[in-house]
C-alpha positions as a Markdown table, in Angstrom:
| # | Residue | x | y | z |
|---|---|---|---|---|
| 1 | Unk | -107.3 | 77.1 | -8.4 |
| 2 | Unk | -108.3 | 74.2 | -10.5 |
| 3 | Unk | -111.8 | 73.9 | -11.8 |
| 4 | Unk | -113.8 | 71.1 | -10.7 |
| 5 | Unk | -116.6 | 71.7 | -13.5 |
| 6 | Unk | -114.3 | 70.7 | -16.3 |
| 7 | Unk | -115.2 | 70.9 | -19.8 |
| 8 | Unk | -116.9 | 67.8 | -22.1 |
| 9 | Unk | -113.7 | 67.1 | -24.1 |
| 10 | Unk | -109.7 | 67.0 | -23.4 |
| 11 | Unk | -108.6 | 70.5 | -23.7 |
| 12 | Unk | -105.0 | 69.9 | -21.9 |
| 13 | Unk | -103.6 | 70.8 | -25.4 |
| 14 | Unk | -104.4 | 73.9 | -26.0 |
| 15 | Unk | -101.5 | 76.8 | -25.3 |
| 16 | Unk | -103.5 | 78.5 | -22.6 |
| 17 | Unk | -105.2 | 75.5 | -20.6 |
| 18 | Unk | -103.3 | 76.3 | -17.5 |
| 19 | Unk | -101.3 | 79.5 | -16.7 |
| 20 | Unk | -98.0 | 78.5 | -15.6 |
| 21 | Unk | -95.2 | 80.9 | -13.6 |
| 22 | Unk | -92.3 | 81.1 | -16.2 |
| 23 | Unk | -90.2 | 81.0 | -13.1 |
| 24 | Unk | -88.4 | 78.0 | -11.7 |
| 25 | Unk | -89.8 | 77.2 | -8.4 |
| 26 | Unk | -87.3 | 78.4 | -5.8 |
| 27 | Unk | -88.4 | 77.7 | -2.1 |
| 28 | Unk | -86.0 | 79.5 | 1.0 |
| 29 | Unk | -86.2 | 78.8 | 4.6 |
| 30 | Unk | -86.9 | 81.7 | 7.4 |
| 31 | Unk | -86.5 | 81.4 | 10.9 |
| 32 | Unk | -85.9 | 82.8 | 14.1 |
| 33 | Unk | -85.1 | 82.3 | 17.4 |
| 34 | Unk | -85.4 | 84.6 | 19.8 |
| 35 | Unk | -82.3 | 84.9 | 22.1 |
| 36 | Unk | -78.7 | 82.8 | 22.1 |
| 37 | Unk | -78.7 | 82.3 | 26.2 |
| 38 | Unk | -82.6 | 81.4 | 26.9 |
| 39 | Unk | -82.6 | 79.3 | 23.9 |
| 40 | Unk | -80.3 | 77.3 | 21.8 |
| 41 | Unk | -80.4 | 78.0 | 18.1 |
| 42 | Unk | -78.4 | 75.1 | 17.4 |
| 43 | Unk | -80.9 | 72.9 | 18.0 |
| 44 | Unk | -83.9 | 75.2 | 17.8 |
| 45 | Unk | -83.0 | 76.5 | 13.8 |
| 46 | Unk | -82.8 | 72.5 | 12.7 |
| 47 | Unk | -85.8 | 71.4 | 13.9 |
| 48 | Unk | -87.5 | 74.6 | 12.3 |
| 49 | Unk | -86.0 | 73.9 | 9.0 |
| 50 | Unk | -87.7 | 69.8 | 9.4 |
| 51 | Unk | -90.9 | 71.4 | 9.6 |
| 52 | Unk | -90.8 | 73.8 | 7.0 |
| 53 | Unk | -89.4 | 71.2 | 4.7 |
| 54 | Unk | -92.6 | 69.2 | 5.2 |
| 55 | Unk | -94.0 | 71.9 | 2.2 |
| 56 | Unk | -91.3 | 71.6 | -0.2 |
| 57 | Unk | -92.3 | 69.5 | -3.1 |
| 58 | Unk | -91.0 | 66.1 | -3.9 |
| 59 | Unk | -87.3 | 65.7 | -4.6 |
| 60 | Unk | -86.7 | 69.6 | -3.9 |
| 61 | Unk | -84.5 | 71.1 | -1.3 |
| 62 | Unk | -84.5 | 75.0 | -0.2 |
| 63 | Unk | -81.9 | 77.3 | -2.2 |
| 64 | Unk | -81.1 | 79.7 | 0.8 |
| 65 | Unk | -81.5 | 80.1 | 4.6 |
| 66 | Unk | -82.5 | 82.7 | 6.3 |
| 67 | Unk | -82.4 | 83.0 | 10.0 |
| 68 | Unk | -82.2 | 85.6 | 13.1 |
| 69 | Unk | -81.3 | 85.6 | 16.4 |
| 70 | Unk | -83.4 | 88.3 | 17.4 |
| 71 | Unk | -86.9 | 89.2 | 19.1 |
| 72 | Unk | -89.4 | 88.5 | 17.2 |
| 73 | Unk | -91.1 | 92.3 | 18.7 |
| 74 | Unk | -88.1 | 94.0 | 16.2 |
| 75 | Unk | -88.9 | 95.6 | 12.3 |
| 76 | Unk | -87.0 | 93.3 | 9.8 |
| 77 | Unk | -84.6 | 96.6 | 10.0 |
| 78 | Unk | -83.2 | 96.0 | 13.2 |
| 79 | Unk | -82.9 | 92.2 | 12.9 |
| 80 | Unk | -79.8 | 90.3 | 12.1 |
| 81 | Unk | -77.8 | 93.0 | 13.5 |
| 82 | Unk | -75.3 | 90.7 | 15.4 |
| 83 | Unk | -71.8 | 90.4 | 14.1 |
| 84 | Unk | -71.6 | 87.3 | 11.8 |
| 85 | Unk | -68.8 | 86.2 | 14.9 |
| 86 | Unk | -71.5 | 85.8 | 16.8 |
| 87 | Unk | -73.9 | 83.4 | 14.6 |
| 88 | Unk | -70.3 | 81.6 | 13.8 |
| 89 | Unk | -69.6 | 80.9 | 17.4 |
| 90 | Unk | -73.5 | 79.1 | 17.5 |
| 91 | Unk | -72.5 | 76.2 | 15.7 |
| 92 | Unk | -76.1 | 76.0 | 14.0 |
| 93 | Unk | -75.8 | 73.3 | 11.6 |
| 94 | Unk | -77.3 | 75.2 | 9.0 |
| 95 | Unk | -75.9 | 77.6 | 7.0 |
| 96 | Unk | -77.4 | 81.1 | 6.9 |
| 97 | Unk | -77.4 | 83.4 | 3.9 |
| 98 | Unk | -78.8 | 86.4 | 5.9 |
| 99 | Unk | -81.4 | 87.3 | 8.0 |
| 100 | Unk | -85.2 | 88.4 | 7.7 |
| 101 | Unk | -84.4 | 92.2 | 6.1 |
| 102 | Unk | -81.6 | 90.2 | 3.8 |
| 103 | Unk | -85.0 | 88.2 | 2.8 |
| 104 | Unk | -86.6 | 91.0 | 2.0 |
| 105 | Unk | -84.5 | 92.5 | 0.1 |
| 106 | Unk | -83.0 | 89.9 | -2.8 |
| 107 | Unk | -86.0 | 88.0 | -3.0 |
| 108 | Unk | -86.6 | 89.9 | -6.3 |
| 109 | Unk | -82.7 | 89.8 | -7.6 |
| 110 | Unk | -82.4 | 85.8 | -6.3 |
| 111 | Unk | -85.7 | 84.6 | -7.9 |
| 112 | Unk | -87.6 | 83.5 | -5.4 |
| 113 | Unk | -90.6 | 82.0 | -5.8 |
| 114 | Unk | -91.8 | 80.7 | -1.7 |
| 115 | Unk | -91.0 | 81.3 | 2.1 |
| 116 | Unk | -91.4 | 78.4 | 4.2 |
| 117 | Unk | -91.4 | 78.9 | 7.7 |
| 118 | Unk | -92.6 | 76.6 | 10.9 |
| 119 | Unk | -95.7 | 79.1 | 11.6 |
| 120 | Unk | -96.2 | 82.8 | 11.4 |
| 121 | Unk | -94.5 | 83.9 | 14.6 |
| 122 | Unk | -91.1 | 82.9 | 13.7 |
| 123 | Unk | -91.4 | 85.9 | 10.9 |
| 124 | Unk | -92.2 | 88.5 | 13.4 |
| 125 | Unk | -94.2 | 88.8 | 17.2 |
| 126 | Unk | -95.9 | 91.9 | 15.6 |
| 127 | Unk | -98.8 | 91.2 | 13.2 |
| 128 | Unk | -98.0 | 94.4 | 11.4 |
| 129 | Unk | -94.5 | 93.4 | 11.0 |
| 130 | Unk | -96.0 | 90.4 | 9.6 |
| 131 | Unk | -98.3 | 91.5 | 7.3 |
| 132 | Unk | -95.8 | 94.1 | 5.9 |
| 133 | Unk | -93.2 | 91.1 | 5.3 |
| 134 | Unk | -95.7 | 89.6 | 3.4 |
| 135 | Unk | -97.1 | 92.2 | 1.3 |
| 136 | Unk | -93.4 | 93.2 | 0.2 |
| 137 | Unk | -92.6 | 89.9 | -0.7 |
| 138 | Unk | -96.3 | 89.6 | -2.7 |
| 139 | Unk | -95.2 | 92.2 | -4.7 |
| 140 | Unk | -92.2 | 90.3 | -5.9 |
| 141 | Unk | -94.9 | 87.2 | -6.5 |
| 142 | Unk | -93.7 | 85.7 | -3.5 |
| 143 | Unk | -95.7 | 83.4 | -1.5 |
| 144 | Unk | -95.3 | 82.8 | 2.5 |
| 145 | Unk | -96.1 | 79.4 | 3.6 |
| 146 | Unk | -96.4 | 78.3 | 7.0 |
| 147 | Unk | -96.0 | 74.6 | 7.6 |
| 148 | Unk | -98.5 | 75.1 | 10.7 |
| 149 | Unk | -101.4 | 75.5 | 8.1 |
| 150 | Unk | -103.6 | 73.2 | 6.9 |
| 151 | Unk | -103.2 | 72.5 | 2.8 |
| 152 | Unk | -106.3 | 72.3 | 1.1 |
| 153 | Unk | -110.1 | 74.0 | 1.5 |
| 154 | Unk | -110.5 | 78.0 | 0.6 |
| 155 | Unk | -108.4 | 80.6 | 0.7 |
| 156 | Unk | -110.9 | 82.3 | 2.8 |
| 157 | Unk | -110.8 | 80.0 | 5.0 |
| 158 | Unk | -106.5 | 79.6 | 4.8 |
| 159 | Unk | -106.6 | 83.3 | 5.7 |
| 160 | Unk | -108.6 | 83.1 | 8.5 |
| 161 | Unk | -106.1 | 80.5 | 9.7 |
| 162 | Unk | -103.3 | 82.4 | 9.1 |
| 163 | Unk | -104.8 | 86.1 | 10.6 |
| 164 | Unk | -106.0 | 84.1 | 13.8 |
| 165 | Unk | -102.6 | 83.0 | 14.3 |
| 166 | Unk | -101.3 | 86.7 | 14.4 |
| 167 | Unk | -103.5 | 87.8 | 16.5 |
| 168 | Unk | -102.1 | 85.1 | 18.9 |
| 169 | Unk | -98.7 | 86.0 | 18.6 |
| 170 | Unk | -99.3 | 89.7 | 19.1 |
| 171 | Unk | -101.3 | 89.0 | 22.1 |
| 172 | Unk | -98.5 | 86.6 | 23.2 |
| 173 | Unk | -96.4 | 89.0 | 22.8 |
| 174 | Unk | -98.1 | 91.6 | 24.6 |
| 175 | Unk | -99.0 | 89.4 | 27.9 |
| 176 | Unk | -94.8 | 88.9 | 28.0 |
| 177 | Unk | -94.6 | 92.6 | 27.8 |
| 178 | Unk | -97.2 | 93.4 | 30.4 |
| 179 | Unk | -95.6 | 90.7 | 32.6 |
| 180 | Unk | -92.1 | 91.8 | 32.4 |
| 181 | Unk | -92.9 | 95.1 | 33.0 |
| 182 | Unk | -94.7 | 94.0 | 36.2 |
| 183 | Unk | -92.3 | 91.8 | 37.0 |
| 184 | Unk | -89.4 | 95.3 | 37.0 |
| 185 | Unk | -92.1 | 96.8 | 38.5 |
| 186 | Unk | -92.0 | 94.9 | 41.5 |
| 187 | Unk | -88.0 | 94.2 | 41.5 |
| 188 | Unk | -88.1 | 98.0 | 42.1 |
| 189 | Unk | -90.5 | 98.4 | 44.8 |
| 190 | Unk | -89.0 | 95.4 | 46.3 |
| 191 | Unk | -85.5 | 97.8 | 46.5 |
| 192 | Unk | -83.3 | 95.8 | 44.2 |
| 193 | Unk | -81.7 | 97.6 | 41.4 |
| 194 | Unk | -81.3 | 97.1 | 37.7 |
| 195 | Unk | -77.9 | 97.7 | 35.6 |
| 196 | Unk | -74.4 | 98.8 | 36.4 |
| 197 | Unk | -74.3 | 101.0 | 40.1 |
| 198 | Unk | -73.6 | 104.7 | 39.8 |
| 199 | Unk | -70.5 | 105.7 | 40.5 |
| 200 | Unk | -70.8 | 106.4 | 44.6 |
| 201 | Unk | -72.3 | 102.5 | 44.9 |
| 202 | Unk | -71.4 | 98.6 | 44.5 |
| 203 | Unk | -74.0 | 95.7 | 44.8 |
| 204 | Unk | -74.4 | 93.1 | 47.0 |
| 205 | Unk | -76.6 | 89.9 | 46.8 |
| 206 | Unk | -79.3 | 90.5 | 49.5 |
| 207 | Unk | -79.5 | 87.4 | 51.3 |
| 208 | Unk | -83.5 | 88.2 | 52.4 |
| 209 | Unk | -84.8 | 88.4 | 49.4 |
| 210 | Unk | -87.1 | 85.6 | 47.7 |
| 211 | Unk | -85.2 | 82.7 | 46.0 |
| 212 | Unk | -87.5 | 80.9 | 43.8 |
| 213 | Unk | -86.9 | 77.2 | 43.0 |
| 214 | Unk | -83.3 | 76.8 | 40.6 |
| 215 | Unk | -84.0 | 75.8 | 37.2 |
| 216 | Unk | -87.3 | 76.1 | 37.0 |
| 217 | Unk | -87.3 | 78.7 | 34.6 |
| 218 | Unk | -83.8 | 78.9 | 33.6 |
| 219 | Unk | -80.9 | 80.1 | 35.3 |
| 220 | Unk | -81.7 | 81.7 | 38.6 |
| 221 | Unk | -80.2 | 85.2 | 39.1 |
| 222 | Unk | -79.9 | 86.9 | 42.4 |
| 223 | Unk | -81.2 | 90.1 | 43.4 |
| 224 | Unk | -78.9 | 92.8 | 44.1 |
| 225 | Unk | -79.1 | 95.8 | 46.1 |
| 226 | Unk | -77.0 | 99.0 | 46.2 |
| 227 | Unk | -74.7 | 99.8 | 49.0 |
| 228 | Unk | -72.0 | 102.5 | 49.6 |
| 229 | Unk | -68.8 | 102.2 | 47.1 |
| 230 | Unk | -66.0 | 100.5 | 49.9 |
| 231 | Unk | -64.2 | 103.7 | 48.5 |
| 232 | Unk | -65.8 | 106.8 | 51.5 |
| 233 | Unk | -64.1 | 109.3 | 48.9 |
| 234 | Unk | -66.6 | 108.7 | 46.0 |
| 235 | Unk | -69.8 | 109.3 | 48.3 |
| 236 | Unk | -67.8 | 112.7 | 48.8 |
| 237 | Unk | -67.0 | 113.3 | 45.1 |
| 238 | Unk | -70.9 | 113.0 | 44.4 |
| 239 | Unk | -72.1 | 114.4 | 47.1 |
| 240 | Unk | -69.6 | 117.6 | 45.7 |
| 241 | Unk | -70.2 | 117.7 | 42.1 |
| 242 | Unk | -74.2 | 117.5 | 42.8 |
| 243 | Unk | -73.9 | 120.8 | 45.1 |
| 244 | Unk | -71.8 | 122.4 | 43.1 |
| 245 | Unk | -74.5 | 122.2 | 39.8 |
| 246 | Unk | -77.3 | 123.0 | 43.0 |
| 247 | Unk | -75.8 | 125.6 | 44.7 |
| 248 | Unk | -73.4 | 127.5 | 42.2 |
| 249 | Unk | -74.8 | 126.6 | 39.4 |
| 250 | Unk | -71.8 | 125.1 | 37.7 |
| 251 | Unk | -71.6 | 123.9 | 34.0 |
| 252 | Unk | -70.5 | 120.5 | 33.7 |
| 253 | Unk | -66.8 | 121.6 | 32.5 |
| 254 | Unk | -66.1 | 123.9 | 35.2 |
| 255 | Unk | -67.3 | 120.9 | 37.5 |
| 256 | Unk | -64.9 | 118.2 | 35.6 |
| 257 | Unk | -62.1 | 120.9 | 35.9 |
| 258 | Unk | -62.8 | 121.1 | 39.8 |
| 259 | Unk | -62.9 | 117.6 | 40.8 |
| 260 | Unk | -60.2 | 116.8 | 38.4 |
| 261 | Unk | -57.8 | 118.9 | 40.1 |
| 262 | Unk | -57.8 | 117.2 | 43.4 |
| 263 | Unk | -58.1 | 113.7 | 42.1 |
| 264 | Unk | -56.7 | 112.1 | 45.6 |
| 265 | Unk | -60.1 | 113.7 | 47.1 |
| 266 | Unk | -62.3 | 113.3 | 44.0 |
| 267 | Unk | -61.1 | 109.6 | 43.0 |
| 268 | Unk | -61.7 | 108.0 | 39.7 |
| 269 | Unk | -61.3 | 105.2 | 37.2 |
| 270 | Unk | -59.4 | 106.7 | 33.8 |
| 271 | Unk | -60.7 | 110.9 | 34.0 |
| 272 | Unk | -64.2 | 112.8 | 34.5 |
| 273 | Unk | -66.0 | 113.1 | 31.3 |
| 274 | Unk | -69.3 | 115.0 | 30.7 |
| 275 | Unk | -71.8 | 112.0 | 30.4 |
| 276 | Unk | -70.4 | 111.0 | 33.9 |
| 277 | Unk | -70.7 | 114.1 | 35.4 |
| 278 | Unk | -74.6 | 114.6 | 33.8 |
| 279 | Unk | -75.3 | 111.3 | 34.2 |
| 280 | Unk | -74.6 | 111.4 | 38.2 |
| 281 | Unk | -76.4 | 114.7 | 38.7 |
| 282 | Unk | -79.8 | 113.3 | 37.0 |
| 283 | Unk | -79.6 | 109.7 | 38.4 |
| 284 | Unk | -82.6 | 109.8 | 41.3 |
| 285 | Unk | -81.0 | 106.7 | 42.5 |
| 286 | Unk | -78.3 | 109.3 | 44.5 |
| 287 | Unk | -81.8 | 109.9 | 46.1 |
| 288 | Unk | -81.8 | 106.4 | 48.1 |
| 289 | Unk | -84.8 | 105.4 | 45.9 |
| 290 | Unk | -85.1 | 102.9 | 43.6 |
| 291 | Unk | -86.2 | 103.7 | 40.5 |
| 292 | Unk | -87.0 | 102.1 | 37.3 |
| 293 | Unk | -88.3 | 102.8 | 33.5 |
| 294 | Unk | -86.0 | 105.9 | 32.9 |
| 295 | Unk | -85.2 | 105.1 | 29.5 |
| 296 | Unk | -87.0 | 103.2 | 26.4 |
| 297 | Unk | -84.4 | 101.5 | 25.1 |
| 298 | Unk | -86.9 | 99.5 | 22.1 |
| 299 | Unk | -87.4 | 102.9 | 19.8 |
| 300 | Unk | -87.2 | 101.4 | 16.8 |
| 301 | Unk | -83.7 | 102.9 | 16.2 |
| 302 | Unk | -80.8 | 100.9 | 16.8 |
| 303 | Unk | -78.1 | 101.9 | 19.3 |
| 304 | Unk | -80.9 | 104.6 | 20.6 |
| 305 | Unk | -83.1 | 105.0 | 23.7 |
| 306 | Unk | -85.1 | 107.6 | 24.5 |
| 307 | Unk | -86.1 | 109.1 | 28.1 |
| 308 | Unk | -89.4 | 108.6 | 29.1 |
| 309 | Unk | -91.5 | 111.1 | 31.0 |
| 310 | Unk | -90.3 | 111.5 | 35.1 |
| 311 | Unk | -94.4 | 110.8 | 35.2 |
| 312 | Unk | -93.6 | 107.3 | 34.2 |
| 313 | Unk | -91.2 | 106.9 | 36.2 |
| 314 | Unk | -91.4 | 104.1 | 38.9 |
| 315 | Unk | -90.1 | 104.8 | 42.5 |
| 316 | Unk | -89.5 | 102.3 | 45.7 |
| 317 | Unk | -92.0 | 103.4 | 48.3 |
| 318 | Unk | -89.1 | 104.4 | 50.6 |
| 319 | Unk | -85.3 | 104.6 | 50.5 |
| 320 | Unk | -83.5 | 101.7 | 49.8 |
| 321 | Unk | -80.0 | 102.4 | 50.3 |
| 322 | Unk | -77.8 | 105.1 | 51.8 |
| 323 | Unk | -79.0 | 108.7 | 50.0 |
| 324 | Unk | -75.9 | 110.9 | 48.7 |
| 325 | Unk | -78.9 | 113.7 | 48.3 |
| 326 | Unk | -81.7 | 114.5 | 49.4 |
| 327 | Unk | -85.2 | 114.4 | 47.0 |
| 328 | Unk | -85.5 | 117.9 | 47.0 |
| 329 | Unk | -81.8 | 118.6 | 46.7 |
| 330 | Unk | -82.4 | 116.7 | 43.8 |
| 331 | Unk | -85.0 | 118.2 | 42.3 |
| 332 | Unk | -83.1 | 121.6 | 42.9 |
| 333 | Unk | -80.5 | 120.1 | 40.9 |
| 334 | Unk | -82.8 | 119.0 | 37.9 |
| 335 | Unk | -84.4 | 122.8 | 37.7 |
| 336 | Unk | -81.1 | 124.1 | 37.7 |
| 337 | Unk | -79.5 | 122.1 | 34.7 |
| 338 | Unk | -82.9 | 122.6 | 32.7 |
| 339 | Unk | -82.3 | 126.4 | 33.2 |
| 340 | Unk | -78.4 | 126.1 | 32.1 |
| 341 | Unk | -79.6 | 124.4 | 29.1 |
| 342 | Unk | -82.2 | 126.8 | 28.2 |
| 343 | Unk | -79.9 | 129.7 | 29.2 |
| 344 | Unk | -77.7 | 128.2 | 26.2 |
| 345 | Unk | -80.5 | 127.4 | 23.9 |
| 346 | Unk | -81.5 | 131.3 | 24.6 |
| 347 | Unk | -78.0 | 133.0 | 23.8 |
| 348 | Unk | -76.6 | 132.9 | 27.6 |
| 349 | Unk | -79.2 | 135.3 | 28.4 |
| 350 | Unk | -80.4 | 133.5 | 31.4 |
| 351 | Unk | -76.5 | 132.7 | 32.1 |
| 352 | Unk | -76.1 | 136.8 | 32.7 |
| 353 | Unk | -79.3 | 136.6 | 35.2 |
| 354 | Unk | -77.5 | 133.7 | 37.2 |
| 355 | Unk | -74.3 | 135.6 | 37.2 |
| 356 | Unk | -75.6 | 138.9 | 38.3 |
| 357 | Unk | -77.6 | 136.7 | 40.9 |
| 358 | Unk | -75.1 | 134.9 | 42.5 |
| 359 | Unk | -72.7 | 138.1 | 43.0 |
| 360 | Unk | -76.0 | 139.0 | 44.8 |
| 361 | Unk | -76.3 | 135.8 | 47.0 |
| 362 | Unk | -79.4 | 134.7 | 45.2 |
| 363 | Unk | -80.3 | 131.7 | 43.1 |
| 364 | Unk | -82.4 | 131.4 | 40.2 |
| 365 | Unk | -84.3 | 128.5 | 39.8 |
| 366 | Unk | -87.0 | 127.0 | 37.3 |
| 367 | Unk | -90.4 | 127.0 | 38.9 |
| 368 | Unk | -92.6 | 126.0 | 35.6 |
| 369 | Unk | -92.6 | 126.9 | 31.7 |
| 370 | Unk | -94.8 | 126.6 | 28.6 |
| 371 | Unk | -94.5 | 126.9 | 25.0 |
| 372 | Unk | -93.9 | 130.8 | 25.5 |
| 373 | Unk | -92.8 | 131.8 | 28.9 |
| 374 | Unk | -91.0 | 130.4 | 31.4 |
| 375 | Unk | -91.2 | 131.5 | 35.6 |
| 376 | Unk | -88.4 | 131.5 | 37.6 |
| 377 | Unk | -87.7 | 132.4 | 41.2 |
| 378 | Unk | -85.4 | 134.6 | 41.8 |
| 379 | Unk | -83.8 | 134.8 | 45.8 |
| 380 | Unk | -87.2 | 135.2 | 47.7 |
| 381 | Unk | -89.8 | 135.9 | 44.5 |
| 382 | Unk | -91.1 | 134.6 | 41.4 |
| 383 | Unk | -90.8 | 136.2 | 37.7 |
| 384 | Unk | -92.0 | 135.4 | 34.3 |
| 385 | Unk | -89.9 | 135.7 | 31.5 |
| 386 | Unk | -90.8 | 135.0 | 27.8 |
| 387 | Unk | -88.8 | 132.4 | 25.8 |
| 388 | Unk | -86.6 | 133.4 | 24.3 |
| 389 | Unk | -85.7 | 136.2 | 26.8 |
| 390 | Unk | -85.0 | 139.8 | 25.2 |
| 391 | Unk | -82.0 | 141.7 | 25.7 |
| 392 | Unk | -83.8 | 144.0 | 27.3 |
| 393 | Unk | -85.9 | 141.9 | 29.6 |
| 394 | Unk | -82.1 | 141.1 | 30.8 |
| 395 | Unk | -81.3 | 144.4 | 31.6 |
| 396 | Unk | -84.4 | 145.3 | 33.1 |
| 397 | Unk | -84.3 | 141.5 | 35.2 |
| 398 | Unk | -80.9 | 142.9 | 36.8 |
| 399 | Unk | -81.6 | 146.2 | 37.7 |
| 400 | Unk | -84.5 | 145.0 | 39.4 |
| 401 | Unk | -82.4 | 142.4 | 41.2 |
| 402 | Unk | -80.0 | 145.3 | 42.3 |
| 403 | Unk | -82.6 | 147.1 | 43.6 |
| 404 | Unk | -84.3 | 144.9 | 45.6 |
| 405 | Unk | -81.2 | 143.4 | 47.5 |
């Protein structure tokens, strides 16, 4: 900041009357728009760029681009991900030299001296995304500018400018969220599904539901609800595969191995595989439910998504569609692949107590468990076992059995 009490003579001479940045000035562009189908970059990334050149200085022009076509709710990490086919098949008429984390990381090596973007929320939705950006790039002496902010007055004044506009766009960003989610919310309850069908169902446009008025905010997209595959054999081959984990007790490769060996009565595209299998015997939607919000596919890891509690689920008030199982067959079916998966986890112990149960005609089934035991119902009562379960706990688990049969 220049002085306005100057002093009583010309001082402009001396070697330190202004402190000057030995640097070249070297301004870069950052953008972002948020998705290629609901927007157009092509037209959205120019008219950025005409604003943000409104703070370069006379005569100068910006040395690099950087852009994304990404949510602005994503770290700088997981931006610019996309394969560079994809921004070439855009046809943005400005080039791009990477995207936000690319920023981040050569401003250093590159020399940059200022980031000029249209206003704050084209760096990130997130204020602390925003404010981490920032601080990186003020390490490197690197000044954000957004053209949205007034020039002139304090910095005090400047910052509150600038926080006040972060606040907005994490607030924006959060209504969407809450929205959206009430939006999925009520495509569920309503009966309509979300994603591909499970294997034993197709889709079908449902005629009675609410069309809303075309175009009004973008294209229209029917709702679809799940009906039985045309195919009778693949109700049958689910229907099969969740018994046999239910009833017998079945690991997943002894089920592939049995519905792979009658494959005229157990039909399928290219084989049975394990995810499948799993994936069919967990799905509630077998159920005749609806049901939304199993996974959290936004983790903050790319390529992951992470199951979220069955207390967060969110369930139609009735059955929608034709059940392959019941609820509480399915449940049965849950308690039984949690206890083959702690039977592994524990050695096979609990594998041995299944065995010696079924040659008995009982079942053993997960009732509850904590942090050290676990209890389990076994034919027509209820034991507690620690975790993990000793040898001779085992033992002792089928005598008992023997004796009581």
């Amino acid at each position: 900041m220049t002085s306005p009490f100057g002093s009583p003579i010309d001082l402009s001479d001396l070697p330190n009357f202004k402190r000057t940045d030995l640097r070249p000035r070297r301004a870069v562009f950052v953008g972002r728009v948020s998705t290629k189908d609901n927007q157009n970059p092509a037209s959205s990334i120019p008219r950025q760029v005409v604003l943000a050149s409104q703070r370069l200085e006379p005569g100068e022009e910006f040395a690099a681009y950087f852009w994304d076509v990404e949510s602005g709710m994503l770290p700088p990490e997981l931006r610019g991900l996309g394969p560079q086919e994809m921004y070439d098949a855009l046809a943005v008429p400005v080039p791009r030299d990477g995207g936000l984390q690319d920023l981040v990381d050569r401003a250093e090596s590159t020399g940059v001296t200022h980031v000029l973007a249209e206003r704050g929320d084209r760096l990130a939705r997130a204020m602390l995304t925003s404010l981490t950006v920032e601080h990186a790039l003020e390490q490197f002496g690197v000044e954000v500018v957004y053209a949205n902010e007034p020039t002139g007055g304090t910095e005090s004044g400047r910052l509150r400018t600038r926080r006040y506009g972060q606040v907005d766009a994490e607030v924006y960003r959060t209504v969407m969220m809450e929205q959206s989610l009430g939006g999925q919310v009520q495509h569920t309850v309503g009966g309509w599904n979300h994603g591909y069908p499970p294997y034993p169902y197709t889709v079908v446009v449902d005629q009675d539901a609410p069309v809303r008025e075309k175009e009004r905010f973008g294209a229209v997209r029917p709702k679809r609800k799940l009906v039985p595959h045309p195919d009778p054999r693949r109700f049958d081959a689910a229907r099969e595969l969740c018994r046999l984990r239910r009833e017998e007790h079945l690991k997943c490769a002894d089920i592939i191995a049995i519905l792979a060996s009658e494959p005229d009565r157990y039909p399928i595209e290219g084989r049975w595989t394990h995810g499948l299998v799993e994936g069919l015997i967990a799905n509630p939607k077998l159920t005749g439910f609806q049901v939304y919000n199993r996974r959290a596919t936004r983790t903050g890891r790319a390529g992951f998504s992470r199951w979220n509690p069955v207390s967060e689920w969110v369930w139609s008030p009735g059955t929608v569609h034709e059940p392959v199982v019941s609820v509480e067959e399915w449940k049965q079916a849950q308690e039984v692949t949690a206890g083959l998966r702690a039977g592994s986890q524990d050695g096979g112990r609990l594998l041995r107590i299944r065995a010696a149960a079924r040659q008995l005609g009982l079942t053993v089934t997960t009732v509850s468990s904590s942090g050290t035991h676990t209890l389990y119902r076994i034919g027509g009562r209820q034991v507690a076992l620690p975790t993990p379960i000793p040898d001779v706990i085992v033992q002792q688990v089928i005598d008992d059995m023997g004796r009581t049969t």
